[in-house]
BAKOL-96855 format. One line per 2 residues: number of its first residue (from 1); their letters; for each residue x, y, z of C-alpha. Coordinates in pm, whole numbers. Layout:
<nodes>
NUM	A	X Y Z | ... .
</nodes>
This chain:
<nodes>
1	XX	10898 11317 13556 | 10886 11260 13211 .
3	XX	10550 11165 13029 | 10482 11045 12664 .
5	XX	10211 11249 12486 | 10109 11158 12115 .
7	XX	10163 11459 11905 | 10040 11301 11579 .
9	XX	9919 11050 11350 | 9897 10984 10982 .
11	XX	9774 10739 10724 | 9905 10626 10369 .
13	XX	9573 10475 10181 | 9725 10355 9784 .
15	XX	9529 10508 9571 | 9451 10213 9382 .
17	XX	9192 10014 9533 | 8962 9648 9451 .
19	XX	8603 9591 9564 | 8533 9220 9717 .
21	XX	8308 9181 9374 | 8633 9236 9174 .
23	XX	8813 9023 9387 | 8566 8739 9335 .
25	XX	8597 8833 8936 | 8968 8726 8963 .
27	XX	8942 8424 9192 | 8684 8255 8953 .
29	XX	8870 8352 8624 | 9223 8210 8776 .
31	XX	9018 7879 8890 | 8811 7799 8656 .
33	XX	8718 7455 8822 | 8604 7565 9136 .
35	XX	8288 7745 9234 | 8336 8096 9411 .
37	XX	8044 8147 9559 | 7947 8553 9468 .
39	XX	7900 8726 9780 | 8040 8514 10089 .
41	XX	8348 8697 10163 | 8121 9008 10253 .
43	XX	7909 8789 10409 | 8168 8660 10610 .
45	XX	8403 8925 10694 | 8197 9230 10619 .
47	XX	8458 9384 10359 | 8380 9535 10063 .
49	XX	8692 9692 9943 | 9034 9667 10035 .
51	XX	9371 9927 9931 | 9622 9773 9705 .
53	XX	9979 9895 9715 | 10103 10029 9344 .
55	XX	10399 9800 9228 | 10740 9847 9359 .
57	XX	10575 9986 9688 | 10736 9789 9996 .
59	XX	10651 9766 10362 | 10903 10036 10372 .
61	XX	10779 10310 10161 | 10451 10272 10285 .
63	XX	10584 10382 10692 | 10780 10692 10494 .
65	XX	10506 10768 10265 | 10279 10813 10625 .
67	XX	10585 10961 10829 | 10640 11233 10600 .
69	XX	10294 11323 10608 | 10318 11296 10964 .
71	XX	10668 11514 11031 | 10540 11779 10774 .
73	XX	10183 11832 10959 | 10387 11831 11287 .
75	XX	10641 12066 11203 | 10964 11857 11259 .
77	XX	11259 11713 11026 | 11338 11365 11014 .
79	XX	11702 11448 11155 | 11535 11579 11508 .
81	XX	11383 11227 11587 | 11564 11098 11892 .
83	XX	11453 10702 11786 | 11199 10547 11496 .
85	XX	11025 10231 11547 | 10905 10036 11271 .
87	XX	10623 9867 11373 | 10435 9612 11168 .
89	XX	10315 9251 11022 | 10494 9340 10686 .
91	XX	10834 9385 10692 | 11133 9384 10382 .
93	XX	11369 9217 10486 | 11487 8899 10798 .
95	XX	11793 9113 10818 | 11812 9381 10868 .
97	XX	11524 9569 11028 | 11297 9699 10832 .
99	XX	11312 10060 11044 | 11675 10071 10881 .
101	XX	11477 10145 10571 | 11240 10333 10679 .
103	XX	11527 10562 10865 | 11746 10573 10570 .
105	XX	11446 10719 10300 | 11347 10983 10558 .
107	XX	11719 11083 10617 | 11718 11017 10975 .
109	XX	12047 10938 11146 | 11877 10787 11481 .
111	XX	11892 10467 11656 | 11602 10231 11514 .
113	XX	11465 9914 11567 | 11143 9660 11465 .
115	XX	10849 9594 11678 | 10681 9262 11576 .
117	XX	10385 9111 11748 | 10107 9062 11515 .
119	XX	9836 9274 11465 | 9939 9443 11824 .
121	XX	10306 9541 11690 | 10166 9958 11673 .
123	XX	10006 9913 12037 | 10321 9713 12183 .
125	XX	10548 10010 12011 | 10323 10279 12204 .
127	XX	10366 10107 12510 | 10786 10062 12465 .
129	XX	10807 10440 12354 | 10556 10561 12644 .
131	XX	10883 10350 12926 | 11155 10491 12714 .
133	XX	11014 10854 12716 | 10935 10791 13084 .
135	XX	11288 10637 13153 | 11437 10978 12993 .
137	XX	11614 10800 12701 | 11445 10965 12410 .
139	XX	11221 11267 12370 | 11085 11211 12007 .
141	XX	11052 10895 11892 | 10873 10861 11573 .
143	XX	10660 10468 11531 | 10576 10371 11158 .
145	XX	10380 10064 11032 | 10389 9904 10631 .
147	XX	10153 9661 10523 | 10173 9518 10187 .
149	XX	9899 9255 10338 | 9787 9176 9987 .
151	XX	10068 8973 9867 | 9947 8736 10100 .
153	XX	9614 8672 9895 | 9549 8332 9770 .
155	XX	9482 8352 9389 | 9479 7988 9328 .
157	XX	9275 7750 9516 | 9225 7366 9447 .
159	XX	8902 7369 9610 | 8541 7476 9778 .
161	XX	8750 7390 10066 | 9034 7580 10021 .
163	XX	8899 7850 9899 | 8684 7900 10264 .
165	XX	9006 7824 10406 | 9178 8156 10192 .
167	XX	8903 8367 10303 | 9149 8560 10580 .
169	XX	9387 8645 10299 | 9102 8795 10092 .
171	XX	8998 9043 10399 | 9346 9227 10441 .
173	XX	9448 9558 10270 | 9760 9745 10191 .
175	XX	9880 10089 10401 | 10115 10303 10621 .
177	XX	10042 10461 10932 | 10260 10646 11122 .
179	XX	10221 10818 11489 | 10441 11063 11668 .
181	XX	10533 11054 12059 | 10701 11340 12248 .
183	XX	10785 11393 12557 | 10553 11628 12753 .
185	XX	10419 11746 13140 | 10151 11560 13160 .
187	XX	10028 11200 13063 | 9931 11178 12713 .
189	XX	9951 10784 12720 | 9767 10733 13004 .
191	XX	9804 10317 13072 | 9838 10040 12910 .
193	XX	9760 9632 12991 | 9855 9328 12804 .
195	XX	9792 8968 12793 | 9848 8662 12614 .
197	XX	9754 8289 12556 | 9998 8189 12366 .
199	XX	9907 7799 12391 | 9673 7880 12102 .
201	XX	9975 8040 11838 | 9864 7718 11620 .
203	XX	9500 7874 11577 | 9669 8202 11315 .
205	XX	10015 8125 11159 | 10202 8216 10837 .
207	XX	10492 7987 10916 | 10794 7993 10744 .
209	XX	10916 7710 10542 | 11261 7547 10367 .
211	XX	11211 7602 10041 | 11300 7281 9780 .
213	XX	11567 7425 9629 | 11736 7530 9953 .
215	XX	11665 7891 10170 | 11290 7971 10276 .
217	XX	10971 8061 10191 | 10661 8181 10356 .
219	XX	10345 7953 10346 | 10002 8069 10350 .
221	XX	9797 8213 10650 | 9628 7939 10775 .
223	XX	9328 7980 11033 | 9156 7758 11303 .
225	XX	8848 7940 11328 | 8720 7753 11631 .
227	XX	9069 7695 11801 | 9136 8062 11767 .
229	XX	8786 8150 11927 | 8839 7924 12212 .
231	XX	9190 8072 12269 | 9060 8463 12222 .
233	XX	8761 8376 12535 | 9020 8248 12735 .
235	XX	9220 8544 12775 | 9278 8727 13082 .
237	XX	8969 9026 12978 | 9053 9243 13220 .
239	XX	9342 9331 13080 | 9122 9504 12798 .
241	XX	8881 9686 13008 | 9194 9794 13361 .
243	XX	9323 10111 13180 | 8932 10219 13269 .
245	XX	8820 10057 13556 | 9142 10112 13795 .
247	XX	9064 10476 13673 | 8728 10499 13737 .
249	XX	8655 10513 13390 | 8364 10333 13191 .
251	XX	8447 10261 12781 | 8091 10557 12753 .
253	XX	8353 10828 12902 | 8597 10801 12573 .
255	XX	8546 11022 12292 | 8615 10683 12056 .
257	XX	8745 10367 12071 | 8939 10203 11809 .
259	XX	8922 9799 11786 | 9115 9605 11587 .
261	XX	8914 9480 11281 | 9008 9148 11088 .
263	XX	8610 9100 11038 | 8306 9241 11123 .
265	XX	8267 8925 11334 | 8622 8951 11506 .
267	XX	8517 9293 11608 | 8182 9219 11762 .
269	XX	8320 8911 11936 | 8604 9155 12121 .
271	XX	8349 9384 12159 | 8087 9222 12363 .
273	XX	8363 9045 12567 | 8525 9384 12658 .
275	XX	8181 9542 12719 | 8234 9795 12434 .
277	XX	7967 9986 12342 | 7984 9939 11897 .
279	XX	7831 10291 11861 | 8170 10426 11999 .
281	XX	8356 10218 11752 | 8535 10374 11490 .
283	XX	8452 10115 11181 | 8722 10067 10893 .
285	XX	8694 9682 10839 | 8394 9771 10554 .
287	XX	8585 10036 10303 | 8918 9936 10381 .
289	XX	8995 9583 10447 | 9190 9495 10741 .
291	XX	9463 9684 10804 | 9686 9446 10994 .
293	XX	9906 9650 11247 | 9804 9970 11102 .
295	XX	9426 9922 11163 | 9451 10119 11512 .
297	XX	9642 10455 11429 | 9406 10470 11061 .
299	XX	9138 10447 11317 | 9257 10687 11539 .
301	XX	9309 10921 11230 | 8980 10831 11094 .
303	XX	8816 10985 11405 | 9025 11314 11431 .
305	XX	8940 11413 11086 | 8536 11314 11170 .
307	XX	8635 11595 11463 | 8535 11313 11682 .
309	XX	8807 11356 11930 | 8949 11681 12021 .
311	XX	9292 11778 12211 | 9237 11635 12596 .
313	XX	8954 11362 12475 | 9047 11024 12598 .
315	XX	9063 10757 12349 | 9103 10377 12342 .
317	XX	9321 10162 12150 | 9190 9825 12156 .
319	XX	9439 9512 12002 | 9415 9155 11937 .
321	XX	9662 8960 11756 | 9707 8625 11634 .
323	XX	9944 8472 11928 | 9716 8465 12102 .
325	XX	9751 8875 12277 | 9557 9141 12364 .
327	XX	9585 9489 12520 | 9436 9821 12580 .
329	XX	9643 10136 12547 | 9412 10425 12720 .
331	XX	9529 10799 12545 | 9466 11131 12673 .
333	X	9438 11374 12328 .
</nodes>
């Protein structure tokens, strides 16, 4: 039988960078009429600093910029991937995919396709390559995530009001990620569970919009803070903590854990209803804004480089996504 083990990961952090202070400097000079109170996004989400991506940078070049990193660290050329899947909030294009472009840069002639679900598009990708792998289709397929999350800050606001309401966009951050699954003897992805309440998709939504003068546009995130807590306790929690417990397995047996991190708030919420103990959380929200889709793999790179987890450590992947899903992927290094 035929097993998916993850071979590799890599991250694409943009050099250039803003603090939350700086960000607050250039809210208050581009609305001069309404007060921006110093210091409540950090208060609020717990960021300080978020990556921005240099201009001309797309969702695309981010994924290559990490997947080259990634295919040069693991040895292989971009021509002996069996399948890449672009996986991510950001994307380039309706039509076509987005992996299209990410295929085309590296020089890859495989078959390709887009994952999109949220914040949960990496951890849904791991769990369609680990069943393809499995099924025997492909035997390297290469996932890679671009977020250009910051053109989705709100720069003007009309209000105190709408300017609490903008606090989401301020949070996110700009990256690539990439991750690398081959087929191997042994189970590297170990399990995986999902769930989803998706009678709360109202609660997180960047909907998109005719545009006056004909075509489309995309409107601002908007967020029901309450509505989306109500809709996050309501899901089906085992699903978070079954890749451990149907294995015997308590969340103090992993190496690390990685959570996904819109807020400092968001990730203590999941964590206490999961059981997750936060000193075995691997914490990016603070230096580098949420990460969207790639906050799980920069995670998961974050700890390898700390030495944290070492080849046949188990690790957790932890998502939740506006929708309203959720899901564990459990990883043997």
């Amino acid at each position: 039988m035929n097993y998916a083990h993850v071979a590799g990961v890599a991250v694409h952090l943009p050099e250039r960078s803003m603090t939350t202070a700086e960000l607050e400097d250039g809210l208050a000079e581009r609305n001069p009429g309404v007060h921006i109170p110093r210091g409540l996004i950090e208060q609020a989400t717990g960021v300080r600093r978020r990556h921005l991506a240099a201009p001309g940078q797309t969702a695309a070049t981010m994924a290559v910029a990490a997947a080259r990193e990634l295919l040069e660290e693991t040895g292989l050329a971009a021509p002996s991937l069996d399948l890449i899947i672009y996986a991510g909030v950001s994307c380039d294009a309706v039509e076509p995919a987005t992996a299209h472009m990410v295929a085309a840069e590296l020089g890859a002639g495989c078959p390709v396709f887009d994952v999109r679900n949220a914040c949960n598009s990496v951890l849904n990708a791991i769990e369609l390559a680990d069943a393809l792998i499995a099924a025997g289709h492909y035997r390297t397929i290469l996932i890679a995530c671009g977020e250009i999350a910051t053109s989705s800050i709100r720069w003007r606001v009309s209000s105190g009001d709408e300017f609490v309401a903008a606090i989401p966009s301020y949070t996110v951050s700009d990256s690539g990620t990439a991750l690398l699954l081959q087929a191997a003897g042994a189970p590297g992805v170990v399990a995986h569970r999902f769930c989803a309440n998706s009678s709360h998709w109202p609660a997180a939504v960047m909907p998109i919009t005719p545009a006056p003068e004909g075509g489309f546009e995309v409107a601002p995130f908007r967020v029901d803070f309450v509505d989306l807590a109500v809709g996050v306790r309501k899901l089906d929690h085992s699903a978070l903590t079954g890749p451990l417990t149907e294995r015997g397995l308590e969340w103090d047996d992993l190496a690390a854990i990685c959570v996904h991190q819109a807020s400092l708030a968001s990730l203590h919420m999941l964590c206490e209803l999961a059981g997750i103990p936060l000193d075995k959380v691997e914490v990016t929200i603070v230096e580098h804004g949420n990460l969207v889709a790639s906050s799980l793999p920069a995670q998961l790179h974050q700890a390898l480089r700390a030495g944290r987890v070492q080849r046949g450590d188990l690790v957790a992947l932890v998502g939740l996504a506006s929708g309203v899903s959720a899901g564990t992927v459990l990883l043997r290094w």
